[in-house]
C-alpha positions in Angstrom: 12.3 -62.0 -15.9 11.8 -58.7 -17.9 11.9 -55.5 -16.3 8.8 -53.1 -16.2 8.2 -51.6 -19.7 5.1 -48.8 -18.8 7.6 -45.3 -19.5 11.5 -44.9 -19.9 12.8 -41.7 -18.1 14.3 -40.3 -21.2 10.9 -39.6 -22.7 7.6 -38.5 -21.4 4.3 -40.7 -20.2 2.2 -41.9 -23.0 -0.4 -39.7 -21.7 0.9 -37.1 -22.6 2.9 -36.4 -19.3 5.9 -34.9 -19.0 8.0 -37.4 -17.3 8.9 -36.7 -13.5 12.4 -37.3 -14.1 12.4 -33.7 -16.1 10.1 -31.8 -14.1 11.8 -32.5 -11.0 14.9 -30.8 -12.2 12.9 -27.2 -13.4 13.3 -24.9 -10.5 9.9 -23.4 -9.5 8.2 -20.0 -11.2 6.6 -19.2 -8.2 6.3 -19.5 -4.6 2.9 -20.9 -3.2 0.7 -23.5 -1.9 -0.3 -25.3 -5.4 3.5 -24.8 -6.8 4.9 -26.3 -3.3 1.9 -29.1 -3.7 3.1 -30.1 -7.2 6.6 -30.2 -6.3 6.2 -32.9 -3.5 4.2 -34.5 -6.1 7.3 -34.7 -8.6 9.3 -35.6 -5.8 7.4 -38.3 -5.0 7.0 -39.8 -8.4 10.8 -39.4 -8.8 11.0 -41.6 -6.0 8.5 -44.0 -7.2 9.9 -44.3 -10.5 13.3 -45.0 -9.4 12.3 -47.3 -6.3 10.4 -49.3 -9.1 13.5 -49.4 -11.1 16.2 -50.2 -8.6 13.7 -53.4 -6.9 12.8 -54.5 -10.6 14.8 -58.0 -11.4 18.2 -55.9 -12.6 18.9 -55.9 -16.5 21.5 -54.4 -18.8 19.4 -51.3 -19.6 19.0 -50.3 -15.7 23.2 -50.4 -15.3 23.0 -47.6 -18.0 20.4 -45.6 -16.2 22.2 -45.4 -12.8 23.8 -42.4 -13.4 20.4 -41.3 -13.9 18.9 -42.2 -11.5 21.4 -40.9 -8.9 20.8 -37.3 -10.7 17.3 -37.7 -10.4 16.9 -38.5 -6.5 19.4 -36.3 -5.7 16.9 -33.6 -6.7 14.2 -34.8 -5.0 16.2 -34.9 -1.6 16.4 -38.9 -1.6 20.1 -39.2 -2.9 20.8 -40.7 0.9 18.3 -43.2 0.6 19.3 -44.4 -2.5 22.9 -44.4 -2.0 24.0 -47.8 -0.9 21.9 -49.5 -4.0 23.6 -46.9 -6.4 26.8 -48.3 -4.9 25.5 -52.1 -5.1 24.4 -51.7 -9.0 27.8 -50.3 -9.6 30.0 -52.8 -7.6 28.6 -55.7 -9.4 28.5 -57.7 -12.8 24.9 -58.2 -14.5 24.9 -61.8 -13.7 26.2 -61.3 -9.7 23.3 -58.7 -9.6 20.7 -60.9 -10.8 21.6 -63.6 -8.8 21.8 -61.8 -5.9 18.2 -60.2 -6.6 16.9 -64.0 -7.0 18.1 -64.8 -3.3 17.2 -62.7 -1.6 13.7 -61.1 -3.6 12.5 -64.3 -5.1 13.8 -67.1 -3.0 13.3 -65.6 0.4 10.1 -64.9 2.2 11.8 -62.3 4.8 11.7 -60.2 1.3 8.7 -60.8 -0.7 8.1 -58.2 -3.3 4.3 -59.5 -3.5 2.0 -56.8 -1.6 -0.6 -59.1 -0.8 1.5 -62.2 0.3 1.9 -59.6 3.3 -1.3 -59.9 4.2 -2.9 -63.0 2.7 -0.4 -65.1 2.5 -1.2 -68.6 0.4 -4.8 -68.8 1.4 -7.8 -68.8 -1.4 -8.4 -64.9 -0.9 -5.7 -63.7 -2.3 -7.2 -64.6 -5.5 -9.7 -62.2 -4.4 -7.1 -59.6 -3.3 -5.2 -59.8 -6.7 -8.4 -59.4 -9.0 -8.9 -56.2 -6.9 -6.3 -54.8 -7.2 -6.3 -55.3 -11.5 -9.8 -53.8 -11.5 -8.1 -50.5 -10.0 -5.3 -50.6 -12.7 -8.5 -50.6 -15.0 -10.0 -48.5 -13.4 -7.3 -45.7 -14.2 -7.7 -46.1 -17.6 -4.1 -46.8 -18.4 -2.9 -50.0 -20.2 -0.8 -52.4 -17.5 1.7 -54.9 -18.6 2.3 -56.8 -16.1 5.3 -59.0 -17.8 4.3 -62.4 -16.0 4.4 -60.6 -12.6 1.1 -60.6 -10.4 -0.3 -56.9 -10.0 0.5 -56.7 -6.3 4.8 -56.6 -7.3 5.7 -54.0 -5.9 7.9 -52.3 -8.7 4.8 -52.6 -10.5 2.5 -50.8 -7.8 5.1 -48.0 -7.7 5.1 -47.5 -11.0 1.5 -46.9 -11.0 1.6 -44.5 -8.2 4.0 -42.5 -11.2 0.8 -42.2 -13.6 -2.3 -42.3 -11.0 -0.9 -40.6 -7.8 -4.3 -41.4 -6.4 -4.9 -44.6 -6.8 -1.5 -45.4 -7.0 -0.5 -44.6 -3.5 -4.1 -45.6 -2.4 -2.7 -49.1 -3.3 0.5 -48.6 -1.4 -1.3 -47.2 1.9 -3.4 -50.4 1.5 -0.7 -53.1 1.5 1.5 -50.3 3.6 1.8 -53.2 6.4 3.6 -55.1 3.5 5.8 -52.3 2.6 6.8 -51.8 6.0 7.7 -55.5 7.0 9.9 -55.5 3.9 11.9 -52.5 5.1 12.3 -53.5 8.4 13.5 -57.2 6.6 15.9 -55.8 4.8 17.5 -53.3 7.4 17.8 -56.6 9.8 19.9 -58.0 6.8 21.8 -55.2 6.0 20.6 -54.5 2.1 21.6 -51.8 -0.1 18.6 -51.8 -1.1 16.9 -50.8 2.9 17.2 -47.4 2.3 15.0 -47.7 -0.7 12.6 -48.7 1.0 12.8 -46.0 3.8 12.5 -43.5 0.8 9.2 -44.9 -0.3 8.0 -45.1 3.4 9.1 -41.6 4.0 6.3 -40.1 0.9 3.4 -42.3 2.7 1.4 -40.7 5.3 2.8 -41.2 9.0 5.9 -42.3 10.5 6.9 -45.9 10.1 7.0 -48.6 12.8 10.3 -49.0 14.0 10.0 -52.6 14.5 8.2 -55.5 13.6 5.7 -55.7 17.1 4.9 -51.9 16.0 4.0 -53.3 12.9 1.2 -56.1 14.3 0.0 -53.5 16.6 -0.6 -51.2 14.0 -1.7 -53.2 11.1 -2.7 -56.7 12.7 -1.1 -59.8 14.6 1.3 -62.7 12.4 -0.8 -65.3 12.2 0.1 -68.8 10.6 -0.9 -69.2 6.7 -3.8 -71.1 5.7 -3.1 -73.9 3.5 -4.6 -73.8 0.3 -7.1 -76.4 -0.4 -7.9 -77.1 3.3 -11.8 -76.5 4.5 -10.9 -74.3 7.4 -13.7 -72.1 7.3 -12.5 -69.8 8.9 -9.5 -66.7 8.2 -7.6 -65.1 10.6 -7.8 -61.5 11.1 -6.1 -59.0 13.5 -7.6 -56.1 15.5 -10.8 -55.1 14.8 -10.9 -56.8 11.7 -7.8 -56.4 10.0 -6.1 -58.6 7.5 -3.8 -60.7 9.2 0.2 -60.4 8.9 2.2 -63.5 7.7 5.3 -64.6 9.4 8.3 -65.0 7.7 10.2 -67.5 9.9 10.9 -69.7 7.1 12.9 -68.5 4.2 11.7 -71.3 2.0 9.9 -69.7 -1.4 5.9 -69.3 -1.1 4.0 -71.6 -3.1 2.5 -70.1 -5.9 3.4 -66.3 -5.3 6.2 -65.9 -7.2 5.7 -66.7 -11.0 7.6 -65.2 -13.6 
């Protein structure tokens, strides 16, 4: 389980980009539309990059980057958010944190950091769904390494949103059912790591259901998952045509979604 390798905050983007970590932190020159435009936009990828971070599998490396972190969404007006996971990082050993990130992440469903499980569940289009999304990471032009996760990981979707704002949160508005069921799942349980969530939510367009029957009505009804293999011929969808939401009654880990 490695953590996501695309940029460090210490140094800028590959591209040639200076990192949002630093340009956050540089008060403006000027007052006006496109300055106030590109400072959300640092905002937001501040909050992207350190969402990805803090909901990656936890290693030694990201215990030495909470201090930056904290600095870093404290200027973009998310130190709130992020409090009670700055708190969790710092209360706990490596090895309590990683098992505590393999409950409840990996072994749960109420949590799954897999976009498309959201809405696909374990049916045969979600094959589909995965090989779209990796043809918009190659679309962008930049070089993914994935680390054994599948492209719809969350961490890995923000992080994308960092390089290609476009396409990046053009991925996140199109799995936003996902993102939303997974913040409500984790403030039912209580996680540090809920107001994370709530920060990402916040830099998407609209308010956020406040509860899950908001949610179907919204972004489609929970329907039952398909069993792979079976010759249904047929998919549920929601309203008008929308991908159909998975329940998560069971906490048992989904078959095949969670490889490493």
């Amino acid at each position: 389980m490695s953590p996501l390798r695309w940029w460090s905050p210490s140094k800028p983007v590959e591209s040639g980009r200076e990192s949002a970590w630093l340009s956050v932190s540089k008060p403006a020159r000027e007052v006006s539309p496109n300055s106030t435009i590109q400072s959300r936009r640092s905002s937001d990828a501040v909050v992207f990059q350190a969402a990805a971070l803090c909901l990656n599998y936890p290693e030694s490396d990201l215990l030495e980057r909470v201090d930056v972190i904290e600095a870093a969404v404290a200027g973009a007006e998310a130190a709130e958010s992020f409090a009670p996971v700055m708190t969790h990082l710092r209360g706990e050993n490596l090895r309590e944190l990683q098992s505590f990130h393999v409950q409840e992440f990996d072994l749960s469903r109420k949590h799954a950091l897999h976009l498309s499980y959201w809405t696909e569940g374990d049916t045969r289009r979600r094959g589909n769904v995965l090989a779209e999304i990796k043809q918009v990471y190659r679309d962008s032009g930049l070089v993914v390494s994935p680390g054994g996760e599948l492209p719809d990981y969350l961490p890995m979707v923000l992080e994308f949103a960092v390089h290609d704002p476009e396409r990046g949160r053009g991925l996140l508005q199109r799995f936003r059912a996902g993102v939303e069921l997974i913040r409500l799942g984790l403030i039912n349980d209580g996680l540090p790591h809920a107001g994370v969530l709530q920060a990402v939510c916040h830099r998407l367009p609209g308010e956020s259901p406040r509860t899950h029957a908001e949610v179907q009505a919204r972004f489609g009804q929970v329907q039952p998952v398909e069993f792979v293999g079976l010759d249904l011929g047929i998919r549920p969808v929601g309203p008008a045509g929308t991908p159909a939401l998975v329940s998560t009654g069971s906490t048992d880990r989904p078959v095949g979604g969670f490889e490493r």
